[in-house]
ZAZADO-418879 format. One line per 2 residues: their letters; for each residue x, y, z of N, C-alpha, C, CB. Coordinates in nm, 4 decimals. Glycine has a CB too. Example, Ala and Ser with C-alpha at 12.3 -4.5 7.8 and 13.67 -1.06 7.14 Angstrom:
! residues 2
AS	1.3190,-0.5690,0.7800,1.2300,-0.4500,0.7800,1.3200,-0.3300,0.7800,1.1308,-0.4473,0.9046 ~ 1.2850,-0.2250,0.7080,1.3670,-0.1060,0.7140,1.2900,0.0030,0.7870,1.4084,-0.0598,0.5725
END
This chain:
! residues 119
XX	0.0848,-0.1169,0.0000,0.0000,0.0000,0.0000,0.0897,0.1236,0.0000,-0.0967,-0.0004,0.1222 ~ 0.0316,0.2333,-0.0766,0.1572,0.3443,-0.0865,0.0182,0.4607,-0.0188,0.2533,0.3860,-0.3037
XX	0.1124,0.5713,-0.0110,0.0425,0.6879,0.0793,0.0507,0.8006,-0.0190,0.1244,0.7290,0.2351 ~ -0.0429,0.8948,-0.0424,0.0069,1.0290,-0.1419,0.0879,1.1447,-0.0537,-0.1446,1.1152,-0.2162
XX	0.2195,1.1663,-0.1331,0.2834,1.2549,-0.0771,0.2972,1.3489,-0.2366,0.4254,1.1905,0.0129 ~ 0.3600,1.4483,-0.1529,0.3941,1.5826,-0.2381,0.5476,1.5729,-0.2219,0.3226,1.7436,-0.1733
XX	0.6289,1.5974,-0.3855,0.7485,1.5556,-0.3646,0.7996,1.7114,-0.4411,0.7892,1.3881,-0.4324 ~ 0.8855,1.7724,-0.3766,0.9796,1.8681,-0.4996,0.9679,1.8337,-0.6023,1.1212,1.8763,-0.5015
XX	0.9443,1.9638,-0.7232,0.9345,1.9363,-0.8477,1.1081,1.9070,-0.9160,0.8452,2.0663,-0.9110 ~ 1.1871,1.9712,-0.8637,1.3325,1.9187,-0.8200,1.3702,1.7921,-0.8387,1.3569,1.9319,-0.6894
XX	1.3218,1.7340,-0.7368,1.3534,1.5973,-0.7256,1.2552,1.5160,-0.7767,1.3783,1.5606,-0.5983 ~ 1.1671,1.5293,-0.8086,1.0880,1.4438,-0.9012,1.1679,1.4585,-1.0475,0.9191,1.4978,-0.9077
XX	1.2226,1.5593,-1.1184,1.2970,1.5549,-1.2095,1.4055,1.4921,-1.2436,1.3131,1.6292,-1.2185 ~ 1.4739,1.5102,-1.1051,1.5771,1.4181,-1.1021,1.5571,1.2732,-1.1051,1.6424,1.4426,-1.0008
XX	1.4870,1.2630,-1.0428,1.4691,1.1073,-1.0535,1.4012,1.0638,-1.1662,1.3962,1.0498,-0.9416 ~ 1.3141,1.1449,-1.2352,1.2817,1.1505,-1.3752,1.3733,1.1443,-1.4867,1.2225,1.2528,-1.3925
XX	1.5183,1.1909,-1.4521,1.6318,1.1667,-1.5378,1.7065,1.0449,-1.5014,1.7219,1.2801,-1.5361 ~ 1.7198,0.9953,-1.3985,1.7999,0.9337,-1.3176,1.7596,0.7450,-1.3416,1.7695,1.0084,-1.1562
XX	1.6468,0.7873,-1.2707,1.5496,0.6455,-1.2864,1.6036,0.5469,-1.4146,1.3683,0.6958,-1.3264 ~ 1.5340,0.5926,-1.4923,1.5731,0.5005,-1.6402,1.6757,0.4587,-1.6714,1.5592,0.5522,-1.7530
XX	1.7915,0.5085,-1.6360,1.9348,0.4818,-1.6223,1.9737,0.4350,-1.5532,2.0021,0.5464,-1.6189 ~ 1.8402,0.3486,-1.4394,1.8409,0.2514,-1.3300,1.7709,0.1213,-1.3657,1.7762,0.3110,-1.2084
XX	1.6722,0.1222,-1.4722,1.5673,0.0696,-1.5218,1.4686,0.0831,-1.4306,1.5852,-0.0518,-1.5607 ~ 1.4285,0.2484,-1.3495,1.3468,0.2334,-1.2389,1.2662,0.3389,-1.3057,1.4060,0.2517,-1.0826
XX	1.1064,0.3845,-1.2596,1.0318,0.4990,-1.3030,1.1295,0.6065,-1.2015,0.8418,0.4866,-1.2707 ~ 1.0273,0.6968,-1.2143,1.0652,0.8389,-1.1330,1.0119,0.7695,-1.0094,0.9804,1.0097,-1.1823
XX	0.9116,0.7393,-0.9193,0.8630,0.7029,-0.8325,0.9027,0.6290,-0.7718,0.7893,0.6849,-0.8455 ~ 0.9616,0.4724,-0.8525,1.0567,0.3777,-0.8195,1.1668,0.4079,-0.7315,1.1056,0.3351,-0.9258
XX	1.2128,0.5235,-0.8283,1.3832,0.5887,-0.8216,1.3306,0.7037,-0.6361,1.4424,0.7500,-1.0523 ~ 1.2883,0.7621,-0.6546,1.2565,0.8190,-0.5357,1.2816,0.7636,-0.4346,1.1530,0.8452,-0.5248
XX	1.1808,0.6515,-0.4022,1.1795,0.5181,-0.2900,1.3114,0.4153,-0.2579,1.0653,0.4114,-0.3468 ~ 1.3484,0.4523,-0.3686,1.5081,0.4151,-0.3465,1.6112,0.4659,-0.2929,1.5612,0.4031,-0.4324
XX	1.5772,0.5898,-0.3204,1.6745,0.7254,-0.2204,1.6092,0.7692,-0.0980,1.6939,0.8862,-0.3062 ~ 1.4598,0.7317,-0.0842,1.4552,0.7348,0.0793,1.5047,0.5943,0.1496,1.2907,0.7633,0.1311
XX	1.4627,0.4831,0.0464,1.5253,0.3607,0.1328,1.7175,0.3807,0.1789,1.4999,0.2004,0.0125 ~ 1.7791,0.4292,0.0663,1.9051,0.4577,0.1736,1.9440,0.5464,0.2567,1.9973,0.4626,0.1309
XX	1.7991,0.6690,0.2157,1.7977,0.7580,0.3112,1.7962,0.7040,0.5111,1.6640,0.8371,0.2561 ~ 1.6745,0.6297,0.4976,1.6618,0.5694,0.5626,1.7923,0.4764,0.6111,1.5659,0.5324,0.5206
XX	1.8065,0.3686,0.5710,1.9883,0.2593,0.5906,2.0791,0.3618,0.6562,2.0959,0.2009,0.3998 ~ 2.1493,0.4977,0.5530,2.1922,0.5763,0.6651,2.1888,0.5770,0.7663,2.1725,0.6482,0.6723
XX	2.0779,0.6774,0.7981,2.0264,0.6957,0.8705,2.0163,0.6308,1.0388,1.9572,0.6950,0.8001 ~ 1.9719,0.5130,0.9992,1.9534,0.3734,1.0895,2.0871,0.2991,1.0982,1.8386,0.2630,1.0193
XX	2.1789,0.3365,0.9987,2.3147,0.2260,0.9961,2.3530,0.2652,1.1856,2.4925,0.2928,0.8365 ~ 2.4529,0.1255,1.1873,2.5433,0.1523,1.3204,2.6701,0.2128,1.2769,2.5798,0.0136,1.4075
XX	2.6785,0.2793,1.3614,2.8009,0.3863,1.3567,2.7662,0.5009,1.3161,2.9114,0.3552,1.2726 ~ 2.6415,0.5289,1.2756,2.5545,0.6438,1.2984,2.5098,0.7514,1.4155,2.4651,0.5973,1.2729
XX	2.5824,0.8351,1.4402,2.5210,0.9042,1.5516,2.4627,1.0141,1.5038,2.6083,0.9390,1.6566 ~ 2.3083,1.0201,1.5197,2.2247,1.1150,1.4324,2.2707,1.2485,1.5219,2.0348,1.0765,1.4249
XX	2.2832,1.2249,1.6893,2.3372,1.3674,1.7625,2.4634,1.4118,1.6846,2.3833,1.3460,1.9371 ~ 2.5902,1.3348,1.6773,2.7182,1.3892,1.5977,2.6993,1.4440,1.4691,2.8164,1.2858,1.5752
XX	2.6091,1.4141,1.4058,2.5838,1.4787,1.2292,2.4810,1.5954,1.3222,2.4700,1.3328,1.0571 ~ 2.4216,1.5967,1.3575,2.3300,1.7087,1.3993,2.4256,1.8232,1.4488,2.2218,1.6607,1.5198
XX	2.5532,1.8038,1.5579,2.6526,1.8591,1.5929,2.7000,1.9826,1.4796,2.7451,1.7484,1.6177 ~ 2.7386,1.8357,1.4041,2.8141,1.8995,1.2749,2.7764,2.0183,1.2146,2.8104,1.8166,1.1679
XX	2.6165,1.9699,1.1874,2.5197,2.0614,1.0611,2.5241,2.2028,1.1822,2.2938,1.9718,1.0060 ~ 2.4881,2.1967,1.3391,2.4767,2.2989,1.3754,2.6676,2.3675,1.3884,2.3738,2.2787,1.5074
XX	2.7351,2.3321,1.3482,2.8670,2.3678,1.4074,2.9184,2.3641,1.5377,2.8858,2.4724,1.3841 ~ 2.8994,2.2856,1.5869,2.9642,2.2215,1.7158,3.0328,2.1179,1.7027,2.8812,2.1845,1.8095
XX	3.0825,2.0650,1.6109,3.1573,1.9112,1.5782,3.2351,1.9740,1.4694,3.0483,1.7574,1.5213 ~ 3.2958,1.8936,1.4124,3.4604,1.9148,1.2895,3.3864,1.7846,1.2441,3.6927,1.9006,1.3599
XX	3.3609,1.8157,1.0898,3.3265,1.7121,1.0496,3.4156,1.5950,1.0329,3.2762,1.7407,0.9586 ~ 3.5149,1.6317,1.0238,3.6431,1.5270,1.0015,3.6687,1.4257,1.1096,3.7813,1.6063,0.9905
XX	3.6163,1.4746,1.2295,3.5481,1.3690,1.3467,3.4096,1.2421,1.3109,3.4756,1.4864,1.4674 ~ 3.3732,1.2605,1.1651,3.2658,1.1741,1.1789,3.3071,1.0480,1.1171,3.1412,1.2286,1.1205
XX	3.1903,0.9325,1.0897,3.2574,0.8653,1.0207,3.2314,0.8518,0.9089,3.2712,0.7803,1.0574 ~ 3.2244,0.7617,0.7944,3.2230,0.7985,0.6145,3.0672,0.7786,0.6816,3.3129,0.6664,0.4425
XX	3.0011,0.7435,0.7471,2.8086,0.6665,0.6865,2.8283,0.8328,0.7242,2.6467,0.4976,0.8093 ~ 2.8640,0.8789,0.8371,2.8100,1.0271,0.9266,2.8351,1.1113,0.7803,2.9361,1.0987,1.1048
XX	2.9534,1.1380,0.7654,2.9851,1.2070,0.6415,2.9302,1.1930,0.5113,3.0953,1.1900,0.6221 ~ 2.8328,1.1182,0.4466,2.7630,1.0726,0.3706,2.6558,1.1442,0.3639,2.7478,0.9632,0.3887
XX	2.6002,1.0966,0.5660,2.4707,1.2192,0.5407,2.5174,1.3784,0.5453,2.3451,1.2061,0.6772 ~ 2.5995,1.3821,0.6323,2.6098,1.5350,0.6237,2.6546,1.6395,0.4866,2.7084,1.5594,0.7268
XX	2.6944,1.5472,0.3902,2.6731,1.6153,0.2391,2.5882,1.5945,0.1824,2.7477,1.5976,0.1477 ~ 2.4735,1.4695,0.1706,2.3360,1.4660,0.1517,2.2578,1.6646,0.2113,2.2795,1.3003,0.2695
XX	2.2977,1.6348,0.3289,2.1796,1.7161,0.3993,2.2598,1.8825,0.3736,2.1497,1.6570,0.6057 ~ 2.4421,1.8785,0.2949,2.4476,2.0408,0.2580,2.3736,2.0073,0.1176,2.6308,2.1308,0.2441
XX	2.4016,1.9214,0.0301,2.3208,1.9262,-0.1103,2.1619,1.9684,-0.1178,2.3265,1.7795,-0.1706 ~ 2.0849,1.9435,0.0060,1.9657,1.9697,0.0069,1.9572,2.1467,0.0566,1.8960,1.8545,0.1022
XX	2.0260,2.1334,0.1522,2.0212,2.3124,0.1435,2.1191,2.3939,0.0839,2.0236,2.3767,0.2754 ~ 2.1931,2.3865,0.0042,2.2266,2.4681,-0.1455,2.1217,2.4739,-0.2722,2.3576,2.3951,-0.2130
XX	2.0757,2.3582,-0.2848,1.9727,2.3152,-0.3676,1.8429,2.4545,-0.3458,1.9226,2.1398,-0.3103 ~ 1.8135,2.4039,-0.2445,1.6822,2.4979,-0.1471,1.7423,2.6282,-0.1452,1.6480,2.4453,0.0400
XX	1.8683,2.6578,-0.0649,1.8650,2.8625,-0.1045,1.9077,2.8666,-0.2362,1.9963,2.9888,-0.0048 ~ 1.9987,2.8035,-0.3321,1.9965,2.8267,-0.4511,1.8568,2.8778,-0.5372,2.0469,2.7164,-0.4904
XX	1.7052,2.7744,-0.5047,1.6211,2.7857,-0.5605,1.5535,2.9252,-0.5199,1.5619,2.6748,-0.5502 ~ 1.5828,2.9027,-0.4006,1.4871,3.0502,-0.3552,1.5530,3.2219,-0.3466,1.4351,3.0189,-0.1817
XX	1.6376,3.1988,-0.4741,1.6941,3.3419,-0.5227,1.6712,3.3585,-0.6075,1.8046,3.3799,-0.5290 ~ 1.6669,3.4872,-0.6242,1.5937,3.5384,-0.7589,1.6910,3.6641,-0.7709,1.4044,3.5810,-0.7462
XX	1.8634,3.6322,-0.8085,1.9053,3.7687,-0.7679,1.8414,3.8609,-0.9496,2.1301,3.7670,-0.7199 ~ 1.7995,3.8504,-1.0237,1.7605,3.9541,-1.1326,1.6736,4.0432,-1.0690,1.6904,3.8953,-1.2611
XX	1.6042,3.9788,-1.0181,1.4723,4.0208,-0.9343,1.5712,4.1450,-0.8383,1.3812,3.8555,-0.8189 ~ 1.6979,4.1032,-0.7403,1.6844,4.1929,-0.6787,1.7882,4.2788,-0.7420,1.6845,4.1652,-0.5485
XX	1.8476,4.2325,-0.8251,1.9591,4.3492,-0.9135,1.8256,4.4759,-0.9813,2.0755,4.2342,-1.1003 ~ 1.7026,4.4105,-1.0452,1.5819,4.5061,-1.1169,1.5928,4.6068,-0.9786,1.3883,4.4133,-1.1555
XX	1.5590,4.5709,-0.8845,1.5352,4.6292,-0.7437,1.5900,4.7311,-0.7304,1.5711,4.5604,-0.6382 ~ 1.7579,4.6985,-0.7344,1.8437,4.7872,-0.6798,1.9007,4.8777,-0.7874,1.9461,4.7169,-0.6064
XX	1.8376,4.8200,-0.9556,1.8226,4.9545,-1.0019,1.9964,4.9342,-1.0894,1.7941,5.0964,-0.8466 ~ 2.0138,4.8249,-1.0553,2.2070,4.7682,-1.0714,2.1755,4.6630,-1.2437,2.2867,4.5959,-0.8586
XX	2.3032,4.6932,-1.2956,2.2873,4.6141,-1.4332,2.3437,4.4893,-1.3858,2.3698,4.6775,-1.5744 ~ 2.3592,4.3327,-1.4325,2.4276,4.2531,-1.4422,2.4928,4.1993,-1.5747,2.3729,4.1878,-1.3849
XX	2.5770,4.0944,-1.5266,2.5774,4.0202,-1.7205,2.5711,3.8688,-1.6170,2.7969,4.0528,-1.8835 ~ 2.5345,3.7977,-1.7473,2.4974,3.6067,-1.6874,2.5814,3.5784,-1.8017,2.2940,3.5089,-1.6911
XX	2.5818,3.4247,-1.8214,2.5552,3.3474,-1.9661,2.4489,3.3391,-1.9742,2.6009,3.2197,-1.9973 ~ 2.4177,3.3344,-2.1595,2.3406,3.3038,-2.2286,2.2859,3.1396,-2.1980,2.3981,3.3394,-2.3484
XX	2.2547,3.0759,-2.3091,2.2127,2.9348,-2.2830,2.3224,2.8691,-2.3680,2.0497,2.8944,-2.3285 ~ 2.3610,2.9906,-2.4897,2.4680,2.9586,-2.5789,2.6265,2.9729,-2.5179,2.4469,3.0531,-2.7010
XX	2.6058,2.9957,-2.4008,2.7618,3.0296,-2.3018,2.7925,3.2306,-2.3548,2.9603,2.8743,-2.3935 ~ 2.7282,3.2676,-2.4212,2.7554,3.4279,-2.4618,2.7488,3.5189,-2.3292,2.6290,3.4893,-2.5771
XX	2.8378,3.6137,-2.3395,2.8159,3.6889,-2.1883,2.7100,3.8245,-2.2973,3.0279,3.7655,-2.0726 ~ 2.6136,3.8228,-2.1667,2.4856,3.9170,-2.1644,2.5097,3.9905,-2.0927,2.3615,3.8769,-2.1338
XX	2.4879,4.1495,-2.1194,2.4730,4.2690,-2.0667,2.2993,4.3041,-2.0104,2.5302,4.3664,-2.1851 ~ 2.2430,4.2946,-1.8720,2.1612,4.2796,-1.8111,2.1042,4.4316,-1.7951,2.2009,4.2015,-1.7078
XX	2.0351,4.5489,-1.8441,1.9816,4.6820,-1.7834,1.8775,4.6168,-1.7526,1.9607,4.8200,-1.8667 ~ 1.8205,4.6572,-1.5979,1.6967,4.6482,-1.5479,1.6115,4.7972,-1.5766,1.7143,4.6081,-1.3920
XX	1.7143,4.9110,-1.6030,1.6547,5.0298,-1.6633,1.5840,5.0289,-1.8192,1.7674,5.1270,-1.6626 ~ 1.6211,4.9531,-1.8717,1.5523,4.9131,-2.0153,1.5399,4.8065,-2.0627,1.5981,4.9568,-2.1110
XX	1.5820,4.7060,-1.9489,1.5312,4.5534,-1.9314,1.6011,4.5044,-2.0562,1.3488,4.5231,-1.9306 ~ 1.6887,4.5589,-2.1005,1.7118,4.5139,-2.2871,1.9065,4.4476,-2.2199,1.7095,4.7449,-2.4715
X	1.9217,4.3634,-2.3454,2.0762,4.2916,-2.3408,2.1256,4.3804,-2.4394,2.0983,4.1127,-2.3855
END
């Protein structure tokens, strides 16, 4: 029996790329990365307080062990991922009224006016 959850459109993608190159669906592939989420997690030699340490900065990660260290780059990949997503610096360069340049999609460097919105 399965339960309805709401998954990142993120990570449903990923595993939408990922999967098939597993011979698994997207859904498959998901349940697979909580099942070792989980194993982690639960492994021995796991101390969920010492990775918790870590993430808050009270521990040296170099004190943990590879399962500890495993999760604790799992859990920075999830929050780079997450503030990565939730910036919008154009948004605040328009704001501040400041030009930028990016790449293109073609790798071309773009000249950004938020004063005439034009490249």
């Amino acid at each position: 029996m399965s339960a309805p959850t709401r998954i990142d459109d993120d990570l449903f993608a990923a595993a939408q790329q990922i999967g098939p190159l597993q011979s698994r669906s997207a859904a498959q592939q998901i349940n697979h990365w909580a099942r070792i989420g989980r194993a982690l997690e639960t492994a021995n030699g796991v101390s969920q307080r010492r990775v918790n340490e870590v993430l808050a900065g009270s521990r040296d990660y170099d004190d943990l062990s590879d399962e500890e260290q495993a999760l604790i780059r799992a859990e920075w990949a999830e929050r780079i991922e997450s503030t990565r997503n939730s910036l919008n610096l154009a948004a605040e360069f328009a704001a501040a009224g400041r030009s930028y340049v990016e790449l293109d999609a073609d790798g071309n460097v773009v000249r950004r006016d938020p004063a005439t919105n034009a490249s």
